[in-house]
N, CA, C and O atoms as CSV, one atom per row, in Angstrom:
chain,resi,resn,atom,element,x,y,z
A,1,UNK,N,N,31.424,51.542,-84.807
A,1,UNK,CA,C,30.257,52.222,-85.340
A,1,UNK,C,C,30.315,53.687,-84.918
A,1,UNK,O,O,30.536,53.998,-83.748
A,2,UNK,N,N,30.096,54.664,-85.976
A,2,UNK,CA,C,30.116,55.697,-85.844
A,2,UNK,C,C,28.735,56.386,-84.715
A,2,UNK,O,O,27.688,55.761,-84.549
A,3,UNK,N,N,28.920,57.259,-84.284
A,3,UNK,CA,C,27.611,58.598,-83.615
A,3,UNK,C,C,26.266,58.170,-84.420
A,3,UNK,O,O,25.185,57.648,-84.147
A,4,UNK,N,N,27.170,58.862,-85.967
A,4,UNK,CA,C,25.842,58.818,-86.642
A,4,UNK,C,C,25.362,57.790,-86.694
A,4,UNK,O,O,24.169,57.779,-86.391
A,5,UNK,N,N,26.014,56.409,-87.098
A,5,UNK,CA,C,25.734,55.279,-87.387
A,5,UNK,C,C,24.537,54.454,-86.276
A,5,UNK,O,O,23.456,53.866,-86.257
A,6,UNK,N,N,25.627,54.914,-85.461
A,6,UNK,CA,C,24.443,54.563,-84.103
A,6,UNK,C,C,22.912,55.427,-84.007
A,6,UNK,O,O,21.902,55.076,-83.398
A,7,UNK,N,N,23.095,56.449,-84.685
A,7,UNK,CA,C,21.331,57.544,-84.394
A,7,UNK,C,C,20.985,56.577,-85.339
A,7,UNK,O,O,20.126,55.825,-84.879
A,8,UNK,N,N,21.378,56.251,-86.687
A,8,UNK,CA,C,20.610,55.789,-87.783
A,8,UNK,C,C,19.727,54.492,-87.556
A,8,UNK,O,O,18.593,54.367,-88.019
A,9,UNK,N,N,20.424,53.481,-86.737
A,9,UNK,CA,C,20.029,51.839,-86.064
A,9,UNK,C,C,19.090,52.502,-85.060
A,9,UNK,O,O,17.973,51.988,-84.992
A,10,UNK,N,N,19.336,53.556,-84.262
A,10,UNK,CA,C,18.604,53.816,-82.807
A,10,UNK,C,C,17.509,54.091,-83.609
A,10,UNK,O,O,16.643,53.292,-83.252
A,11,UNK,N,N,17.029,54.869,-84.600
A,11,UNK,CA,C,16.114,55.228,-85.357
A,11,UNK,C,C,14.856,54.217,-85.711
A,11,UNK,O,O,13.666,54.071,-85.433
A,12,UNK,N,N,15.949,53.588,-86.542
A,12,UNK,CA,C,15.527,52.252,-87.174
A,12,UNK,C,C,14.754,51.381,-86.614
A,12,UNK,O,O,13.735,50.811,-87.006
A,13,UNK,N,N,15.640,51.321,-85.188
A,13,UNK,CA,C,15.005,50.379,-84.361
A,13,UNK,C,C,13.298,50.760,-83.749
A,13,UNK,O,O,12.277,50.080,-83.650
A,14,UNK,N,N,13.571,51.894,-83.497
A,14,UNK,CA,C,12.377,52.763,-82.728
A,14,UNK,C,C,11.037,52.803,-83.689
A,14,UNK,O,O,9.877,52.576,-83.344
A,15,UNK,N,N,11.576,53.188,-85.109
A,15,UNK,CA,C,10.292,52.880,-85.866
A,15,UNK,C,C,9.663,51.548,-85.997
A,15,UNK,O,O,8.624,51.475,-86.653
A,16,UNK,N,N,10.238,50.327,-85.371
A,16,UNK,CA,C,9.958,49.401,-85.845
A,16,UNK,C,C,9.508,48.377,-84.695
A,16,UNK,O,O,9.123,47.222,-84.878
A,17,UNK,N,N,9.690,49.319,-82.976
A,17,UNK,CA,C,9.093,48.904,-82.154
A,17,UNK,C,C,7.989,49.553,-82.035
A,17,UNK,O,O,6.980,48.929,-81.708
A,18,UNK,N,N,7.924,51.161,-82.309
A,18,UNK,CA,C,6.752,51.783,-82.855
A,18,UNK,C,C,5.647,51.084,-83.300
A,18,UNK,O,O,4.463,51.143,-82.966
A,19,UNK,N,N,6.239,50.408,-84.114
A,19,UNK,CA,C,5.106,49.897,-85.090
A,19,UNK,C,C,4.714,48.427,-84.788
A,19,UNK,O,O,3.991,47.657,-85.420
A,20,UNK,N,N,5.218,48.312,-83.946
A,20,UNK,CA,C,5.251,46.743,-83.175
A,20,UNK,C,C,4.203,46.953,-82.188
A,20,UNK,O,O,3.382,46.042,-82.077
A,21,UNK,N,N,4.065,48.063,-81.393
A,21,UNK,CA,C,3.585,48.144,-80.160
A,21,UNK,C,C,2.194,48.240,-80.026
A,21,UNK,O,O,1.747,48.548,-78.921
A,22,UNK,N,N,1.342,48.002,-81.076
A,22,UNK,CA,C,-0.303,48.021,-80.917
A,22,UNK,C,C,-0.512,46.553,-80.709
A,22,UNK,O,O,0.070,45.862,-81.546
A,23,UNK,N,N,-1.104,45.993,-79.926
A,23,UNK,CA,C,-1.408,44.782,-79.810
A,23,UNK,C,C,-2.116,43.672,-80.907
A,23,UNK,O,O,-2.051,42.442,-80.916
A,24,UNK,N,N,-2.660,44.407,-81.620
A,24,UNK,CA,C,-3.076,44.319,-82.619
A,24,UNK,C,C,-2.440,43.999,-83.976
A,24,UNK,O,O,-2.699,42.955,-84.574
A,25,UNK,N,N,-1.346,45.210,-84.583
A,25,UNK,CA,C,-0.416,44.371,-85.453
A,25,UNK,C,C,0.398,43.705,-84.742
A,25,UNK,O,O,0.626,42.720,-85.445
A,26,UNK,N,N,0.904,43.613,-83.932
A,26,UNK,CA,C,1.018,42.342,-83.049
A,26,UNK,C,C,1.141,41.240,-83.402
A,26,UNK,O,O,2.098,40.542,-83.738
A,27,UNK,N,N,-0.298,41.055,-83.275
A,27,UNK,CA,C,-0.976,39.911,-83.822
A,27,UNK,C,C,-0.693,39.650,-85.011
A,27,UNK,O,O,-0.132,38.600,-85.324
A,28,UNK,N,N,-0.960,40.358,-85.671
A,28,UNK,CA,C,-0.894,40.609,-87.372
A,28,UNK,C,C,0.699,40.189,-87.902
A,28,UNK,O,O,0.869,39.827,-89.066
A,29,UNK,N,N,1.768,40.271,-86.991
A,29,UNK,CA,C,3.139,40.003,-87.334
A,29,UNK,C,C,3.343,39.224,-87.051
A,29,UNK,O,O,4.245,38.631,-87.643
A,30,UNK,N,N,2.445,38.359,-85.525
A,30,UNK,CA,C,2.666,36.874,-85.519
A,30,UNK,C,C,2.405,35.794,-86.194
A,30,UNK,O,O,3.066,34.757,-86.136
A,31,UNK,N,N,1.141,36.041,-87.067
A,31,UNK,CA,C,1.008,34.961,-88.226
A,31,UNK,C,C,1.690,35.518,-89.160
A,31,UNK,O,O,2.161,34.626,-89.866
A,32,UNK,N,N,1.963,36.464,-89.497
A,32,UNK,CA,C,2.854,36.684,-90.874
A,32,UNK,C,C,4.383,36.335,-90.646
A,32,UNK,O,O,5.251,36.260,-91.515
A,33,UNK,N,N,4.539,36.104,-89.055
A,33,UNK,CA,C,6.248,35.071,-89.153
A,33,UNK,C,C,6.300,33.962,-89.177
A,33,UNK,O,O,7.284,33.223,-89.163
A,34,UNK,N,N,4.667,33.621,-89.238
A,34,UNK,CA,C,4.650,32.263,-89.829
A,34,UNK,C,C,4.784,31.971,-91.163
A,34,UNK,O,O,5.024,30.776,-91.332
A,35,UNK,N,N,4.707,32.734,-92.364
A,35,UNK,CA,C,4.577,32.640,-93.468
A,35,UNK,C,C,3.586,33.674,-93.966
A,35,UNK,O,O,2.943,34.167,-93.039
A,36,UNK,N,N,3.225,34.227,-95.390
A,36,UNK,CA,C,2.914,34.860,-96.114
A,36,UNK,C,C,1.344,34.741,-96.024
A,36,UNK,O,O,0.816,33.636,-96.145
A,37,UNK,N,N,0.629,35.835,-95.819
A,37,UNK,CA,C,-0.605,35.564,-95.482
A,37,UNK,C,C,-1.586,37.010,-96.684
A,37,UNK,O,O,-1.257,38.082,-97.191
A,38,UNK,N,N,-2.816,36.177,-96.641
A,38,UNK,CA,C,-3.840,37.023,-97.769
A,38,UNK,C,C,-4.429,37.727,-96.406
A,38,UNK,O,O,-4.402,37.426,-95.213
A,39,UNK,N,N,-5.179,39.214,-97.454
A,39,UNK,CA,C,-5.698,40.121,-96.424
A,39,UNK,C,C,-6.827,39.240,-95.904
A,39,UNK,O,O,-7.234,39.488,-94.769
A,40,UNK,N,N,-7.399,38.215,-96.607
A,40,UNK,CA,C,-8.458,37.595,-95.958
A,40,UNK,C,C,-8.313,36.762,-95.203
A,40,UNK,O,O,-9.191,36.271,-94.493
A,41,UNK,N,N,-6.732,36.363,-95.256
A,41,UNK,CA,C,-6.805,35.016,-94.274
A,41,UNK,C,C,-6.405,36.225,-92.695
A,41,UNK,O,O,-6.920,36.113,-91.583
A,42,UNK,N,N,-5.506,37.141,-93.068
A,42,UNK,CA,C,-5.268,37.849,-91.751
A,42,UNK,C,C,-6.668,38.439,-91.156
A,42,UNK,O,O,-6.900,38.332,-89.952
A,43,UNK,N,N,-7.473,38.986,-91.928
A,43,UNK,CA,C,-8.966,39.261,-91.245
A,43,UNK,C,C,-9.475,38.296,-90.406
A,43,UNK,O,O,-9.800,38.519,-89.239
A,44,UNK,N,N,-9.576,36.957,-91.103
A,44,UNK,CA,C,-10.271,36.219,-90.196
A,44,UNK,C,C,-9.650,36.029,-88.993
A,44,UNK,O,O,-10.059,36.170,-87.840
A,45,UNK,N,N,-8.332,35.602,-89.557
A,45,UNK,CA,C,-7.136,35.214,-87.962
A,45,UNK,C,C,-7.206,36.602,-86.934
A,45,UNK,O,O,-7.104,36.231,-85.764
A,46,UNK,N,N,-7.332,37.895,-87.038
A,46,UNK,CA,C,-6.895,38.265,-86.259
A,46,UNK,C,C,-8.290,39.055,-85.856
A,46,UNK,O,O,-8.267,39.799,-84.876
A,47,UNK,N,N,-9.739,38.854,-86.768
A,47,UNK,CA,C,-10.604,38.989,-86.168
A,47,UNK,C,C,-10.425,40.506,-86.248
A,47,UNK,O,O,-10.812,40.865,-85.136
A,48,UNK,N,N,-10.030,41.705,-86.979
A,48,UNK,CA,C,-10.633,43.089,-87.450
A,48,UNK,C,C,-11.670,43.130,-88.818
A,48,UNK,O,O,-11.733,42.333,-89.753
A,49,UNK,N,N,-12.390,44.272,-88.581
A,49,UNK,CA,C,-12.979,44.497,-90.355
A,49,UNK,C,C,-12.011,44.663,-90.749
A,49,UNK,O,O,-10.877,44.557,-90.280
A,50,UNK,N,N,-12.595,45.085,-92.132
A,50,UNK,CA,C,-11.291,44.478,-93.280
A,50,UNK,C,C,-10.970,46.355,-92.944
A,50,UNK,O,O,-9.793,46.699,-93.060
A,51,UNK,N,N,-11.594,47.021,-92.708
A,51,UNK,CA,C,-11.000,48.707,-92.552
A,51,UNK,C,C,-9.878,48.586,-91.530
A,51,UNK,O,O,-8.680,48.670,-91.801
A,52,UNK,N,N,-10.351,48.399,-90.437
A,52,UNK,CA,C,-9.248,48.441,-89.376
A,52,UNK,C,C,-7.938,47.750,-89.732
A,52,UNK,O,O,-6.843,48.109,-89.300
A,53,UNK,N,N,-8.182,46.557,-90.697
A,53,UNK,CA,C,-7.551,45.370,-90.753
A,53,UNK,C,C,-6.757,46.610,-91.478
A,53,UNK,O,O,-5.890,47.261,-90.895
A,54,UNK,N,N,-7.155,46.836,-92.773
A,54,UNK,CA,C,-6.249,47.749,-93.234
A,54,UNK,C,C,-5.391,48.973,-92.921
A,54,UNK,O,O,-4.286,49.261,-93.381
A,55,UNK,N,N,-6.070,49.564,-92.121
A,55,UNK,CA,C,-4.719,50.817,-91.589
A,55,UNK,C,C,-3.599,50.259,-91.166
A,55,UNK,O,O,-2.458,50.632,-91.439
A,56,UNK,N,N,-3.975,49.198,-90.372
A,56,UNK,CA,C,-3.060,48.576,-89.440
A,56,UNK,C,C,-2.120,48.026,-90.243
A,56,UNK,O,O,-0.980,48.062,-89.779
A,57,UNK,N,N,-2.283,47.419,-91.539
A,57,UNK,CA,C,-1.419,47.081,-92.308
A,57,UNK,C,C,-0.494,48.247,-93.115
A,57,UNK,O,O,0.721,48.236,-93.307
A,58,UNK,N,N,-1.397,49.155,-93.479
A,58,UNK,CA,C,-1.095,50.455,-94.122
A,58,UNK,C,C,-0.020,51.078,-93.036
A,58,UNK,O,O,0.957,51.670,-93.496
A,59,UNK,N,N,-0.150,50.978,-91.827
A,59,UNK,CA,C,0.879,51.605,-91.133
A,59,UNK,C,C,2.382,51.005,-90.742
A,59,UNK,O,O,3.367,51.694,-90.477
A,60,UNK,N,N,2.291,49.038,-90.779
A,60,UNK,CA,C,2.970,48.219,-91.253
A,60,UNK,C,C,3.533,48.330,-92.122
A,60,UNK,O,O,4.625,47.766,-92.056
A,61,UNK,N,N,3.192,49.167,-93.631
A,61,UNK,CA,C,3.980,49.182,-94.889
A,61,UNK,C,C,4.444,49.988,-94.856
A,61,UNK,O,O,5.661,49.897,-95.018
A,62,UNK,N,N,3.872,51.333,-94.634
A,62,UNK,CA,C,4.485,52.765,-94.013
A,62,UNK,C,C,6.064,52.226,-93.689
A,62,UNK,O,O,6.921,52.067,-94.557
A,63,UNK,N,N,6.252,51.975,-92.200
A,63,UNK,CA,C,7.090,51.556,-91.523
A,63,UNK,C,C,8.280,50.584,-91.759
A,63,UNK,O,O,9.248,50.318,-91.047
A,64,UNK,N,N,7.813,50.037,-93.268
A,64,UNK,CA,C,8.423,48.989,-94.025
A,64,UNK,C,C,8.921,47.582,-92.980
A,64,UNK,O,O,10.067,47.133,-92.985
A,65,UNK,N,N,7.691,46.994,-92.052
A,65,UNK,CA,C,7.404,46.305,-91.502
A,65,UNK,C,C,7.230,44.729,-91.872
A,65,UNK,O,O,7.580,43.636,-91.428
A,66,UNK,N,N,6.312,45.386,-93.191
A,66,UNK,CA,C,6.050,44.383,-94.103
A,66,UNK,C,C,5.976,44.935,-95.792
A,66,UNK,O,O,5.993,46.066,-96.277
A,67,UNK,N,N,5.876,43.406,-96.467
A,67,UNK,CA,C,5.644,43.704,-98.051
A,67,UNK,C,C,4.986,42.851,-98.527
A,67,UNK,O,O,4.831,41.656,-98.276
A,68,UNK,N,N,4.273,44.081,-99.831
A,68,UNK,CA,C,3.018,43.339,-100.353
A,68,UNK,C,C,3.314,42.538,-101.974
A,68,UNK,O,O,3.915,43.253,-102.776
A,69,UNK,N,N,3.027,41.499,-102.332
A,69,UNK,CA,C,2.708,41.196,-103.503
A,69,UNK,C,C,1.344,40.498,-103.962
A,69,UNK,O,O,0.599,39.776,-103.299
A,70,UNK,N,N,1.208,41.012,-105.568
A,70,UNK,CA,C,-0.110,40.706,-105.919
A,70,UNK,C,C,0.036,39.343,-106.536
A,70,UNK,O,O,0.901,39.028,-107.354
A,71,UNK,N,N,-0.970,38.523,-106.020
A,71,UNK,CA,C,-1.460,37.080,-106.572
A,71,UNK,C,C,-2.924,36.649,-107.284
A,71,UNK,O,O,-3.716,35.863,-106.763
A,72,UNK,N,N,-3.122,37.303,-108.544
A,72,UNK,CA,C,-3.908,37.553,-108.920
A,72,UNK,C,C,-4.741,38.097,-108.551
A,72,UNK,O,O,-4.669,39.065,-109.308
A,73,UNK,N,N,-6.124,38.419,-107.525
A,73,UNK,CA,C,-6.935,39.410,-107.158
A,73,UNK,C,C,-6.549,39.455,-105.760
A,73,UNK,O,O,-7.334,40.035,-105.011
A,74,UNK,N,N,-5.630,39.020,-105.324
A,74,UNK,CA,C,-5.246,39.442,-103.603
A,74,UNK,C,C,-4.200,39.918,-103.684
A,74,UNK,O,O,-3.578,40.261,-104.690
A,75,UNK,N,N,-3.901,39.977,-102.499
A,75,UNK,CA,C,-2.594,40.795,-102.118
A,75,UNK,C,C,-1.893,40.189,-100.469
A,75,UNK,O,O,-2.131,40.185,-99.261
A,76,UNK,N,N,-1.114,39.829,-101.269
A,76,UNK,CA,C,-0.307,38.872,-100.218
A,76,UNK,C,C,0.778,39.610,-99.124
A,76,UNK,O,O,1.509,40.531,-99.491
A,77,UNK,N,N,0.781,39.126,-97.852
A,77,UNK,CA,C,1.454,40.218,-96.945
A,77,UNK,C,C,2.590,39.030,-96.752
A,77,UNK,O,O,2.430,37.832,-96.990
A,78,UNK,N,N,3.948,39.775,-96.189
A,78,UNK,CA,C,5.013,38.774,-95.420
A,78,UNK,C,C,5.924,39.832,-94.835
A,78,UNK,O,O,6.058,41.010,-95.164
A,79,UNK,N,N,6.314,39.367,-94.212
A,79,UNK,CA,C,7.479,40.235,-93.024
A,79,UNK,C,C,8.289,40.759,-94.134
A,79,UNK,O,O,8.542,40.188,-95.194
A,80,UNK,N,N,8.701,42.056,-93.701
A,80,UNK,CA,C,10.279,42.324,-94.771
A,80,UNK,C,C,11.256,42.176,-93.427
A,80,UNK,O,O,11.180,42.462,-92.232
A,81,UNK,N,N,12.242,41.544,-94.355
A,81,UNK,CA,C,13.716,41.982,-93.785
A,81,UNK,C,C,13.643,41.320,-92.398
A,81,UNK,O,O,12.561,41.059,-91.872
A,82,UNK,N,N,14.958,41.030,-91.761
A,82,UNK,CA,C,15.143,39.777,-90.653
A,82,UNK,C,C,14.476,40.590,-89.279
A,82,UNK,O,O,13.846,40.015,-88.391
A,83,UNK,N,N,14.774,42.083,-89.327
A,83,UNK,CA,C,14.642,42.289,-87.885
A,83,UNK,C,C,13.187,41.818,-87.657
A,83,UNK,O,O,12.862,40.773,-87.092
A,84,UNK,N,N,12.351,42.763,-88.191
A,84,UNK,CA,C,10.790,41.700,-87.317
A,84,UNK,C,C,10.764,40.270,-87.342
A,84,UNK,O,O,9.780,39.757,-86.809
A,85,UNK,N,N,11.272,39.822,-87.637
A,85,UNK,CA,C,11.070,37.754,-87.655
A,85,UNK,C,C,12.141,37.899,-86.773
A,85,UNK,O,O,11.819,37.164,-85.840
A,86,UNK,N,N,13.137,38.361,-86.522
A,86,UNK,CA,C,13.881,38.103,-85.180
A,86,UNK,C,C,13.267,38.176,-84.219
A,86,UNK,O,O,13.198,37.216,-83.451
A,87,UNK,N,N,12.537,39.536,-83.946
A,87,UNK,CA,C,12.192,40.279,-82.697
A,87,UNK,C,C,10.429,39.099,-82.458
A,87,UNK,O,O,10.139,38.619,-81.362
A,88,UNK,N,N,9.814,38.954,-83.358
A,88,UNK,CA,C,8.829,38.015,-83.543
A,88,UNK,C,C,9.309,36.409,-82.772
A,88,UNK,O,O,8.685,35.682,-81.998
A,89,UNK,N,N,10.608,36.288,-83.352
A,89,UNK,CA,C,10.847,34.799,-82.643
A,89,UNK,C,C,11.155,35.061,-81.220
A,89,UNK,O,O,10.848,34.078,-80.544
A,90,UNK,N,N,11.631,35.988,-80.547
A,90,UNK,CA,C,12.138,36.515,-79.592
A,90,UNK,C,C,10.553,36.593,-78.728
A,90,UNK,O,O,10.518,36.152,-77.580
A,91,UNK,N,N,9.733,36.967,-79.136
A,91,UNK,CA,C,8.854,37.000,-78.398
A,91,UNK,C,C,8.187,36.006,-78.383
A,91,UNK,O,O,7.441,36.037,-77.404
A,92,UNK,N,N,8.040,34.942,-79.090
A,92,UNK,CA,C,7.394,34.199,-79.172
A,92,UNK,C,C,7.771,32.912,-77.868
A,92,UNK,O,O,7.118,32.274,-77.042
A,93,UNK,N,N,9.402,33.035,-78.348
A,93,UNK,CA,C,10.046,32.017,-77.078
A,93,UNK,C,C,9.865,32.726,-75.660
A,93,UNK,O,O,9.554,32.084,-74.656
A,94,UNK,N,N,10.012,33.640,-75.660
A,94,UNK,CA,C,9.422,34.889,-74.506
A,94,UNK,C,C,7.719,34.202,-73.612
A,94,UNK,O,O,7.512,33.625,-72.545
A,95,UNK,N,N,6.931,34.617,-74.622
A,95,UNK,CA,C,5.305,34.524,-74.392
A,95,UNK,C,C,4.744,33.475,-74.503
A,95,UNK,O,O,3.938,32.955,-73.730
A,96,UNK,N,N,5.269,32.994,-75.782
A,96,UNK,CA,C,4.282,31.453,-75.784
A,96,UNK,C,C,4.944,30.233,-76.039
A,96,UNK,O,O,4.485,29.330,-76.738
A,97,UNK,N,N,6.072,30.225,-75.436
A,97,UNK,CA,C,6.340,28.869,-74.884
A,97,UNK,C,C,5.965,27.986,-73.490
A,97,UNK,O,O,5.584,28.560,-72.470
A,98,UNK,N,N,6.106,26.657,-73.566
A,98,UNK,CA,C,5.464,26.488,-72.768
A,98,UNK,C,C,5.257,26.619,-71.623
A,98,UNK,O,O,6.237,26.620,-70.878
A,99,UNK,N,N,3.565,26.820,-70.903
A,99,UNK,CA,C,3.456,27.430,-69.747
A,99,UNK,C,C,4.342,27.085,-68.541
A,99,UNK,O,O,4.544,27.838,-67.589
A,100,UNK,N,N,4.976,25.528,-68.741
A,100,UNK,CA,C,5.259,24.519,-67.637
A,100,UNK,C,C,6.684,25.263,-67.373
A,100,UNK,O,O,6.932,25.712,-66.254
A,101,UNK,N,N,7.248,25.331,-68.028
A,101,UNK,CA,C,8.868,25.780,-68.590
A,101,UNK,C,C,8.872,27.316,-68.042
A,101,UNK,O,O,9.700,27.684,-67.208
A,102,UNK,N,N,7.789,28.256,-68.631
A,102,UNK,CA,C,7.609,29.881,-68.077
A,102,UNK,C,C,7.614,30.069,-66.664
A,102,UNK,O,O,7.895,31.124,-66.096
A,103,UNK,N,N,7.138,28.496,-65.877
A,103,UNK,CA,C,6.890,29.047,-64.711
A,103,UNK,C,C,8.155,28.985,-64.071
A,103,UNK,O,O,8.585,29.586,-63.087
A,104,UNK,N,N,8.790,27.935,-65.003
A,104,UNK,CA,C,10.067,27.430,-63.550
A,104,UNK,C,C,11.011,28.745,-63.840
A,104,UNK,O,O,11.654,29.224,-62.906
A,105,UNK,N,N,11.086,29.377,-65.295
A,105,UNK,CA,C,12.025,30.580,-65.378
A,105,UNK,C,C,11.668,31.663,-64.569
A,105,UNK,O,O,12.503,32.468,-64.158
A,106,UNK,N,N,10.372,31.734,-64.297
A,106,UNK,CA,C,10.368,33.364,-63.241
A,106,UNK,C,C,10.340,32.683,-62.129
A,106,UNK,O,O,10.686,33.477,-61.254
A,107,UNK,N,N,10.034,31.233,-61.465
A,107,UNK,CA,C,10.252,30.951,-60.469
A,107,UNK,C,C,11.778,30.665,-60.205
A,107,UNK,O,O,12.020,30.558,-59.003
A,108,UNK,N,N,13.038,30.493,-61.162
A,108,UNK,CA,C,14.286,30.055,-60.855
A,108,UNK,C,C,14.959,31.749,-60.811
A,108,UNK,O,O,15.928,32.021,-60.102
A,109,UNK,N,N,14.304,32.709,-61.629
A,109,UNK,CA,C,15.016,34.101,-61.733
A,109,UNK,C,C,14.587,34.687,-59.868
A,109,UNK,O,O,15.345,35.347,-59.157
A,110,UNK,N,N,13.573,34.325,-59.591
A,110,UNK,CA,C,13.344,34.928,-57.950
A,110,UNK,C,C,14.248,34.267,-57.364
A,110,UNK,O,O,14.822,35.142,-56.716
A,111,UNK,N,N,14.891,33.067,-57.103
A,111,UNK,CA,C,16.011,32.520,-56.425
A,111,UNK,C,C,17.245,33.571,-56.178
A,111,UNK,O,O,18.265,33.199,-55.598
């Protein structure tokens, strides 16, 4: 891999932890690596008005985070492209697996 090649991924990457890093879309990327979600079902799940709900998405599409299609009067959200559903599964086995299992790994990494 070239210099450049490498600024272009380092880039890439950065916008897309950028856009990862509000706790909030966060949230918003964890049910959408579950599958394809309406702005109404993500409102309720993640518990913003539908304003907030929206920048946060608006800055998600920006970032090409995610993509939208229309289903008759909604508008359906889903992850684009593998890296966020990678980095999503990555955290997920990270954070919310189980508690029993989390403990023995930071208790076997202090050994």
């Amino acid at each position: 891999m070239s210099y450049a090649d490498l600024i272009g991924s380092a880039r890439r990457a950065s916008t897309l932890l950028k856009a990862m890093s509000n706790e909030r879309r966060l949230l918003i990327l964890c049910h959408l690596a579950e599958g394809e979600r309406s702005v109404g079902e993500l409102e309720s799940l993640v518990g913003l008005s539908q304003s907030a709900l929206s920048q946060h998405l608006a800055r998600l599409r920006r970032d090409r985070v995610v993509r939208t299609r229309r289903a008759a009067q909604s508008i359906i959200y889903s992850l684009e492209g593998e890296e966020a559903l990678t980095i999503m599964e990555a955290l997920r086995r990270l954070y919310v697996g189980a508690p029993a299992q989390r403990g023995k790994d930071v208790a076997g990494a202090a050994d």
